[in-house]
C-alpha positions in Angstrom: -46.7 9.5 -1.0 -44.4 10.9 1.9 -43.0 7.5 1.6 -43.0 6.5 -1.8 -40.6 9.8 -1.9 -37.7 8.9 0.6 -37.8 5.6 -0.8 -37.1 6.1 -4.1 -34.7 9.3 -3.7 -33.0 6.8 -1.6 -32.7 3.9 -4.5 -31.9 6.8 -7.1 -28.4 8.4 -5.2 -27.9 4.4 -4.3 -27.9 3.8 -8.4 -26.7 7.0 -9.5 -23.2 5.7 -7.5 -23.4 2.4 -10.1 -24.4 3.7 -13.2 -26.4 6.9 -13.6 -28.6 5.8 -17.1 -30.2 2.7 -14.3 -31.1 5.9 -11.9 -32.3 8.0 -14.6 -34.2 5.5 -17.0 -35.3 3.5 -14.6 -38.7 4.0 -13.3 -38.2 2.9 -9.8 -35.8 5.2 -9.5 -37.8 8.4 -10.5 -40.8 7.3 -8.4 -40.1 10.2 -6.0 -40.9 13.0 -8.8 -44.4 11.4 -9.6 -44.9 11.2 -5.8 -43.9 14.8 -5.0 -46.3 15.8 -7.6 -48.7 14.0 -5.5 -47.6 15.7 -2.5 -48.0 19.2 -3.8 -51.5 18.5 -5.1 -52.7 17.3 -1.4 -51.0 20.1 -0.1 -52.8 22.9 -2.3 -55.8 23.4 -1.2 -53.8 24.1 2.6 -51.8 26.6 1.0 -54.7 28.5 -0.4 -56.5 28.7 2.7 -53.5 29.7 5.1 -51.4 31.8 2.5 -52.4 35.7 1.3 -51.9 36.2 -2.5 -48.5 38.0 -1.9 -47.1 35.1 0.2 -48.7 32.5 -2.8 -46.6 35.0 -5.6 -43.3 34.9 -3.8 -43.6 30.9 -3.4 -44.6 30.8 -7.2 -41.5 33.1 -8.1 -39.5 31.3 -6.0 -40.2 28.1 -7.8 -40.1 29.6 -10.7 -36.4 30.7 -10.9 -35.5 27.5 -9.0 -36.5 25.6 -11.8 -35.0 28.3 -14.6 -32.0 27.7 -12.5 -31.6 23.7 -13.4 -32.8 24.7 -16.9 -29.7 27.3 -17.6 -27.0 25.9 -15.5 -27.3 22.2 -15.5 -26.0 20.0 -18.3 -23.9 17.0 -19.2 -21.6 17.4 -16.4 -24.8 17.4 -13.6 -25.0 14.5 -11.8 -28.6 13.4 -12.3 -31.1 12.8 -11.5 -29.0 13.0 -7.7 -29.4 15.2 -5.7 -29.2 17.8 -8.1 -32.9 16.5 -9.2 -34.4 18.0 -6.1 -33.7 21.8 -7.5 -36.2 21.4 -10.8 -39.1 19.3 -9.0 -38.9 21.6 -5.5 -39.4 24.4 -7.8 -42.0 22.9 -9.4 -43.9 21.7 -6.6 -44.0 25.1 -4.9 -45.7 26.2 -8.4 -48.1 23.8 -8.3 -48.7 24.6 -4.7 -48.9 27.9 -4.5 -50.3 28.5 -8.1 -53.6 29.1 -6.8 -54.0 32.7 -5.5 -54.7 36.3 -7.4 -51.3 38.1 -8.0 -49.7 38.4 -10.4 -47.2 35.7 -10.7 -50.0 33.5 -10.1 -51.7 35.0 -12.7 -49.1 34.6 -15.7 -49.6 30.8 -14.9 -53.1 31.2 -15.4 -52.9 32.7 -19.1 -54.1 30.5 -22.0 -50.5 30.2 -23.5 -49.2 28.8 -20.2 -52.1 26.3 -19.9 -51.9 24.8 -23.2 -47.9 24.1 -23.2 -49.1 22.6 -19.2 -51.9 20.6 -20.4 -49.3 19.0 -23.5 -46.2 18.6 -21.1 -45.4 15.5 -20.4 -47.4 14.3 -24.2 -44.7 16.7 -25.6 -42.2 15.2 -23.4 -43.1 11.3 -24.3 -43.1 12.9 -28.4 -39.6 14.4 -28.3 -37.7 11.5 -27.3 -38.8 9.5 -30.9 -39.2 12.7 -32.8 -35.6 14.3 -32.1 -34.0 10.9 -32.4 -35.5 10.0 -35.7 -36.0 13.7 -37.3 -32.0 14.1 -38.5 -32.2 10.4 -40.3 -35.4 11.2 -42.4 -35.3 14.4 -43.1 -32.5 16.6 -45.2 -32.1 19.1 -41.5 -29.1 18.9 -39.4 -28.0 20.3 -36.1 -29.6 23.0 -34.9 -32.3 23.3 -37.1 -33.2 19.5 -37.0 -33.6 20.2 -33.3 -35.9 23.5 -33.7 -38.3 21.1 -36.6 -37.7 18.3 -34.3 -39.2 20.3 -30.9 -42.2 22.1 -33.1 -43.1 18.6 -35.0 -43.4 16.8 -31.3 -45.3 19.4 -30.0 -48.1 19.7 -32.6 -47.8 15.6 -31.9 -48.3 16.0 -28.4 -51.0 18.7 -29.2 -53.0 16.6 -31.5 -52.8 13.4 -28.8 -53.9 15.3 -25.9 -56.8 16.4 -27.4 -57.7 12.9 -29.6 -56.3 10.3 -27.6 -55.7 11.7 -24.5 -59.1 13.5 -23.6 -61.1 11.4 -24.9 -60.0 8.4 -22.6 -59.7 10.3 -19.4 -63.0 11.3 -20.1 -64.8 8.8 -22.2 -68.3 8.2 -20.7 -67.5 4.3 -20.7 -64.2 4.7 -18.7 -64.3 7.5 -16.7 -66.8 6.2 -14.4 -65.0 2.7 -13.8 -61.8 2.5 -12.5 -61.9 -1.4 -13.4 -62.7 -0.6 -17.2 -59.3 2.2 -17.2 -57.1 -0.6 -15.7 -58.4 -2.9 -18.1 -57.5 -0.8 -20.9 -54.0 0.1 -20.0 -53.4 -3.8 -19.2 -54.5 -4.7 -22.9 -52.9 -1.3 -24.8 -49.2 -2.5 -22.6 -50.0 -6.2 -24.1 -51.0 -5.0 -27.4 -47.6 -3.1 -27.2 -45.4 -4.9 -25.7 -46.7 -7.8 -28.4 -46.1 -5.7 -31.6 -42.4 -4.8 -30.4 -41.5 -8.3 -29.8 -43.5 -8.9 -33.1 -41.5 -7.0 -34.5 -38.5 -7.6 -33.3 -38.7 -11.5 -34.1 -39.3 -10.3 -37.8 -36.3 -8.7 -37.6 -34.3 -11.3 -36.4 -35.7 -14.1 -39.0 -34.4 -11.6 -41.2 -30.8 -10.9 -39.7 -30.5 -14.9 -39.5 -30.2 -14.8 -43.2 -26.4 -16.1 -44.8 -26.4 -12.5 -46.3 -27.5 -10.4 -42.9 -26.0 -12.9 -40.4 -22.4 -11.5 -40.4 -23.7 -7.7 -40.0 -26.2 -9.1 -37.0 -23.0 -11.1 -35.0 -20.5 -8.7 -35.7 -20.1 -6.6 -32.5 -20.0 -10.0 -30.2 -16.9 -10.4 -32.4 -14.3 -9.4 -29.8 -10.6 -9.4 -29.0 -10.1 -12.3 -26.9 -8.8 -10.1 -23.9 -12.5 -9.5 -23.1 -13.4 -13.2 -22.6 -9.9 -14.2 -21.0 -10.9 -11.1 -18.4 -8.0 -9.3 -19.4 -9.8 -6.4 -20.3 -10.9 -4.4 -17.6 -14.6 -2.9 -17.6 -15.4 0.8 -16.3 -15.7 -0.1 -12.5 -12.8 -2.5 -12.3 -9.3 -1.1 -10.9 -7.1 -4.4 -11.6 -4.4 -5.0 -13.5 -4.8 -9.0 -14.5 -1.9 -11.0 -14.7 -2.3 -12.0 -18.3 0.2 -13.1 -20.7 0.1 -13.8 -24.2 2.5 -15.0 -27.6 5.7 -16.7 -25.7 5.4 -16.2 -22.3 9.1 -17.7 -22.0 9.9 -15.0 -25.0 13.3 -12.9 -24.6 11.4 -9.8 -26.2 8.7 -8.3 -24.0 5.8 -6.1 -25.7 3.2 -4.3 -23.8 0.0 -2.3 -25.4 -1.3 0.0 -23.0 -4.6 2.4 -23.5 -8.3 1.8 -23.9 -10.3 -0.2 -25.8 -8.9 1.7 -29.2 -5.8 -0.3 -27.9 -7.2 -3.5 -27.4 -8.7 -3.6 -30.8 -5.3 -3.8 -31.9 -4.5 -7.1 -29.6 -5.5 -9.5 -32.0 -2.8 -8.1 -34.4 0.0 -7.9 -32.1 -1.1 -11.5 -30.6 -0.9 -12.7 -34.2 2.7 -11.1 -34.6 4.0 -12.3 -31.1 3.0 -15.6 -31.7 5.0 -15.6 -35.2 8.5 -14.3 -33.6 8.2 -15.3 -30.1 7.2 -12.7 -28.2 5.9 -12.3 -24.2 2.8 -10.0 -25.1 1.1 -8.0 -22.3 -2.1 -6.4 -22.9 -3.0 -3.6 -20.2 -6.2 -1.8 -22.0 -9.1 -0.7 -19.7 -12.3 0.6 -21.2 -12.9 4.3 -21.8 -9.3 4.8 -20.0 -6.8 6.2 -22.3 -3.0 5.3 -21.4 -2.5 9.5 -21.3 -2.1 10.9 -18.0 -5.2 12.9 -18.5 -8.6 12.2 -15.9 -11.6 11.6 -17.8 -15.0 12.1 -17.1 -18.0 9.1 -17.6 -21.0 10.4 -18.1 -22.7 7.2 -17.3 -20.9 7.6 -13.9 -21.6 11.6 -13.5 -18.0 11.9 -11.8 -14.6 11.8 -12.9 -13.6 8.1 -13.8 -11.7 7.7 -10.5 -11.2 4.0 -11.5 -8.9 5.0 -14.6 -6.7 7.0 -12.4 -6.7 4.0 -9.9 -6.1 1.3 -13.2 -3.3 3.5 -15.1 -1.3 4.2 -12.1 -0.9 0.1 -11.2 -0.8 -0.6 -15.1 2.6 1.7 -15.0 4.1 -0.3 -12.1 3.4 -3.3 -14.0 5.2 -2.0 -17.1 7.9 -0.5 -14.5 8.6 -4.3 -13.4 8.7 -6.0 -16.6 10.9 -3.6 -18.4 9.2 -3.8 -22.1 11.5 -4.0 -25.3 8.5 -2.1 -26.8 5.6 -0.2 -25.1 2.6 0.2 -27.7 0.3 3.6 -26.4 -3.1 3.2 -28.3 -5.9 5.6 -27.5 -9.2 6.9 -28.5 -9.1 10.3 -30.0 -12.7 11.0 -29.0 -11.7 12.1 -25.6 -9.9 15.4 -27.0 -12.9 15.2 -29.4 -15.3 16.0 -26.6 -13.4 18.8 -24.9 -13.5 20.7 -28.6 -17.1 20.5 -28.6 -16.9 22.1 -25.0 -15.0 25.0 -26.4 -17.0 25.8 -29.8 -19.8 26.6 -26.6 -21.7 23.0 -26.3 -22.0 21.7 -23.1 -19.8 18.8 -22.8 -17.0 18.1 -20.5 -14.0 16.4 -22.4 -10.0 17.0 -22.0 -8.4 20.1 -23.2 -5.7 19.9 -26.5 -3.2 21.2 -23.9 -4.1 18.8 -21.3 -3.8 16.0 -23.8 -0.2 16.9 -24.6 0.8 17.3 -21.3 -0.8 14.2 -20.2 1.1 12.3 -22.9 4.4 13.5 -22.0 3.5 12.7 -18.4 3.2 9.0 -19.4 6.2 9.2 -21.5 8.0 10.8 -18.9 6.9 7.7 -16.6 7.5 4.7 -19.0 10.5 6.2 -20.6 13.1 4.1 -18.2 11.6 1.5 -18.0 10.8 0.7 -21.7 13.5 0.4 -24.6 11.0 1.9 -27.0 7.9 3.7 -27.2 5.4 4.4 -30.1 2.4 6.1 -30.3 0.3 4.6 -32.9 -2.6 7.4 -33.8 -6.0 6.2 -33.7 -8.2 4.6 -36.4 -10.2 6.6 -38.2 -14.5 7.0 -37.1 -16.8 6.4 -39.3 -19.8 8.8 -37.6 -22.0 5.8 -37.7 -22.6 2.5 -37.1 -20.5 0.6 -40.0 -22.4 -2.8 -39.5 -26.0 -1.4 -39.5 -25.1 0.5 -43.2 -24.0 -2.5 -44.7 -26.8 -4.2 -43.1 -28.8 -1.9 -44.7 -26.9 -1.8 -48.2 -27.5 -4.9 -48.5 -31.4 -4.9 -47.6 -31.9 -2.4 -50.3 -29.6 -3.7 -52.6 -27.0 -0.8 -52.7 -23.4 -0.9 -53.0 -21.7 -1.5 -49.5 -18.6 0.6 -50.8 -20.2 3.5 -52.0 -22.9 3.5 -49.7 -20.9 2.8 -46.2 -17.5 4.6 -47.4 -16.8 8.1 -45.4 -14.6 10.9 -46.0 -10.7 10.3 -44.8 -10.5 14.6 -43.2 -13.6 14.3 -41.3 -12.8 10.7 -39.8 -9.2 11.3 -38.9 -8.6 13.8 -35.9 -5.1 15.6 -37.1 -5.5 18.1 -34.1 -4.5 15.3 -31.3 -2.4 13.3 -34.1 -0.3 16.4 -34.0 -0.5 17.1 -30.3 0.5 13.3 -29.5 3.6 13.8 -32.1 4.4 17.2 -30.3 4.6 15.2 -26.7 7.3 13.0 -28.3 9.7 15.9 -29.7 12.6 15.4 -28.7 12.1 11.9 -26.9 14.8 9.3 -28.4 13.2 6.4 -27.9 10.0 7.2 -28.8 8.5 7.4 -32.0 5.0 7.7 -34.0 3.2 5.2 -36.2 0.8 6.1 -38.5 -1.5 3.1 -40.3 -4.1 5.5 -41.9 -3.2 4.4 -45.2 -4.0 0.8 -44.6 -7.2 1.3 -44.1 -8.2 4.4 -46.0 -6.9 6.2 -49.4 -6.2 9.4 -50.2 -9.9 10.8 -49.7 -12.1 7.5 -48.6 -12.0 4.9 -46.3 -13.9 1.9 -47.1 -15.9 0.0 -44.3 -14.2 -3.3 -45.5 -10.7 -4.4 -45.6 -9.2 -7.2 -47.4 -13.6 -8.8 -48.5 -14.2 -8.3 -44.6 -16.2 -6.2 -42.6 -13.7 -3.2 -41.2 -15.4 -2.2 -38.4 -17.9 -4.1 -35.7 -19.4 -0.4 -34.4 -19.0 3.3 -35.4 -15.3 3.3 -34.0 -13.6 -0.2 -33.3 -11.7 -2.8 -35.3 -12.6 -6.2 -36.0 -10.6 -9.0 -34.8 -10.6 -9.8 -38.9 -9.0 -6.1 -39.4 -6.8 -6.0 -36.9 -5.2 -9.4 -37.3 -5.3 -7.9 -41.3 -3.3 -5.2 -40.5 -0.8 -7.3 -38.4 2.0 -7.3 -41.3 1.6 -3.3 -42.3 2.0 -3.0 -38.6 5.3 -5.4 -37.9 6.7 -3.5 -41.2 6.3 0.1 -39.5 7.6 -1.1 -36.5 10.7 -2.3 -38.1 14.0 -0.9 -36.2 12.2 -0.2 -33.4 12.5 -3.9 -32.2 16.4 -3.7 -32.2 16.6 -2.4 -28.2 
C-alpha cells in the first residue's frame, strides 16, 4: 500500500506538470488516495490500542478541520489533485484512524446522521457527476437551485443504490463467500457496460453518417488551415513558426495576432490576401490573447507561462517585418471569467482594468513598428454548442433558425468592446472594427450565415463564415490600407 502511495503521488505531480484533467481523471494517477485509505484502515486497530480517547479526539479534530480547510479555501485556482491533494485525504485518514475511541469528537462521527451520509459517499459521489450535469438540460431549474435539486436527487440516488444494489452484492449469500464469483461479476457488468456504450455509440454514429446529420457530425474538424500547416501554436508550444501566406513577394504586409478567436478569422484574410496581393502572417496561439495580460489554464493549474513566452517573440517578429496593418483578434471570455470572479464565484480570470491596460501595453509595443492597427471585437457566443442544436433541430424536425438563434445583448460582451475601444483613445493609427452586424441583427443572431453553418462549437467561426465575411471585412478596413 506504502508503495502503491509514493508511486502514484509521484505519477500524479509528474502529470499534473502536463495537463492536470490526465492527473485528476485518470485513475492511475489517484491510486495513492484509495491506497491511503488502505493504510489508515491497517493502521486502526494500532491507534486504538496505543492512543487514550483524548489523544484519539484531537487526531479526529485535527483531521477534521484539515479537511474543512480544502473544502472552504480550495477552488478553481488549486492546483489538484498536487500536492495540495494531500491536505483533504491526510485529514481524512487521521478520521478514519483515530475514529475509534469514546470522546466526543469521536462520538459525533458515530451518530446515525453521520453514518448514513458515510455509508452513501462515494455512491453519492459516482450520482452527482451525471445528475448535476444533466439536471439544468431536463428540467425548467437554473443555477443555484438546479445545483441544490441536482445534490438532493443524487443523493436519494445514491441512497436507494446502496441499499438495493450495493448491499445486496457485497453481501449476497452467492458472492460474498467467493472471491472468484465477485471478480466474475465485475468482469461481465464492465463488458456488459462497456458493450452498451459502444452500442450505443455506433447507433449514433449510423445516424450522424446521414446526408442530413453528416455536416453537423464533421463540422468541428473543419479548421483554419493554420492548424494543419502547424502555424498555430497549441497550449504548451512557445514558437513563433515561420509561416507565410497570400503573396509572400507582396509589397503590403498584414499580420493577425491573438488567439484562436484570431485564427478563426485566417481563412478570411487568406481569402482577401490572396485577391490583392498581400504577404499574410498569422501569429495566433491557443487560449493566448495578443493583450499583454497573463492568463491562467486551468487545465495547466498555473499561469500560462507559455503565452507570456509566445507573445513576447510573436512581437519581435511583428517588430522585424514592419506590418502595413496589424489585425489584434481576441476572445472576450478571458475578461468574461474575471467578472464571474468578482460577482463572488470562484474563478480566476483578468480584471476589466487589467484588460485595458494590457491592451494599451500591446499597442504601445506594436505602435512603431506597424502603419496601422485595428482591434476587431470578438464574435458573438452562442452559450452552447451551435452544431449539436442543429443536429438536434433537425432530428426532431424543428426549425434550425428559431430553434438555434440566441439573443444579440447576452452573446456580445460590450463591457471589454468598450474597454478595448478605451485602450485606443487617442492612438492615430489605430482604430476599431466592429462586424457584429454581419452576423447578427438588431436582436438575434442566427447560427447560419449565407445557407451555411455559422459556427463549428459554442464560440468559433467556420472556415465557410469566415471566408463569408471576407468582403464586409475588406470594406471596414477600407482607408486603413493606405499607410
Amino acid at each position: 500500500m506504502a508503495s502503491v502511495c509514493v508511486l502514484s503521488l509521484g505519477l500524479a505531480l509528474w502529470t499534473m506538470r502536463v495537463s492536470q484533467p490526465w492527473a485528476f481523471f485518470g485513475s492511475p494517477m489517484r491510486a495513492w488516495e484509495f491506497a491511503a485509505g488502505g493504510l489508515a484502515f491497517m493502521v486502526t486497530p494500532y491507534v486504538a490500542r496505543r492512543c487514550s480517547d483524548r489523544v484519539k479526539d484531537a487526531l479526529v479534530a485535527l483531521g477534521f478541520a484539515v479537511t474543512m480547510g480544502a473544502v472552504l479555501f480550495f477552488d478553481d485556482r488549486t492546483p489538484f489533485p498536487g500536492l495540495t491533494a494531500l491536505v483533504p485525504v491526510v485529514g481524512t485518514v487521521l478520521m478514519i484512524a483515530a475514529g475509534t475511541g469514546r470522546g466526543r469528537m469521536t462520538w459525533s462521527l458515530g451518530t446515525p446522521v453521520m453514518q448514513t451520509i458515510g455509508n452513501v459517499s462515494y455512491s453519492w459521489y459516482l450520482w452527482h457527476w451525471p445528475v448535476l450535469l444533466l439536471f439544468p438540460l431536463i428540467g425548467s431549474l437554473r443555477g443555484l437551485g438546479a445545483g441544490v435539486a441536482g445534490l438532493v436527487v443524487s443523493f436519494l440516488l445514491a441512497w436507494a443504490t446502496y441499499h438495493l444494489v450495493e448491499n445486496r452484492v457485497r453481501f449476497s449469500p452467492i458472492f460474498a463467500p467467493s472471491p472468484m464469483r465477485s471478480v466474475v461479476l465485475g468482469i461481465c457488468l464492465t463488458v456488459i457496460g462497456t458493450g452498451s456504450a459502444l452500442a450505443l455509440r455506433s447507433t449514433a454514429r449510423v445516424a450522424l453518417a446521414s446526408p442530413e446529420q453528416a455536416k453537423y457530425m464533421h463540422v468541428r474538424d473543419d479548421l483554419p488551415s493554420i492548424y494543419r500547416d502547424g502555424c498555430h501554436q497549441s497550449v504548451l508550444k512557445e514558437a513563433v513558426p515561420g509561416c507565410v501566406y497570400g503573396d509572400p513577394a507582396g509589397r503590403r504586409t498584414v499580420v493577425v495576432f491573438g488567439d484562436s478567436h484570431a485564427a478563426q478569422w485566417f481563412p478570411a484574410f487568406d481569402r482577401i490576401a490572396r485577391q490583392n496581393g498581400w504577404k499574410l502572417i498569422s501569429l495566433t496561439k491557443s487560449a493566448c490573447p495578443s493583450v499583454w495580460v497573463t492568463p491562467y489554464r486551468p487545465e495547466l493549474g498555473r499561469r500560462y507561462v507559455e503565452c507570456e513566452r509566445w507573445r513576447a517573440l510573436a512581437a519581435q517578429r511583428i517588430a522585424q517585418e514592419h506590418p502595413a496593418l496589424v489585425i489584434l483578434a481576441n476572445s472576450s471570455d478571458h475578461v468574461q471569467i474575471a467578472q464571474r470572479e468578482v460577482n463572488g464565484k470562484a474563478s480566476r480570470g483578468i480584471r476589466a482594468e487589467q484588460w485595458r491596460d494590457g491592451m494599451r501595453d500591446t499597442l504601445a509595443k506594436l505602435g512603431p513598428s506597424a502603419g496601422s492597427i485595428v482591434i476587431l471585437r470578438d464574435t458573438p457566443f452562442p452559450g452552447f454548442d451551435v452544431p449539436t442544436c442543429l443536429s438536434k433541430a433537425a432530428w426532431k424536425g424543428e426549425n434550425a433558425l428559431a430553434a438555434c438563434s440566441f439573443d444579440r445583448r447576452q452573446a456580445l460582451n460590450g463591457n471589454v468592446f468598450a474597454l478595448e475601444r478605451q485602450a485606443a483613445e487617442g492612438l492615430a493609427n489605430v482604430s476599431v472594427i466592429d462586424l457584429s452586424d454581419s452576423l447578427c441583427t438588431s436582436s438575434t443572431c442566427a447560427p447560419l450565415l449565407a445557407g451555411g453553418l455559422a459556427y463549428r462549437d459554442d464560440h468559433h467561426l467556420t472556415v465557410g463564415a469566415s471566408r463569408g465575411l471576407a468582403s464586409a471585412l475588406l470594406e471596414r478596413l477600407g482607408s486603413r490600407l493606405t499607410h
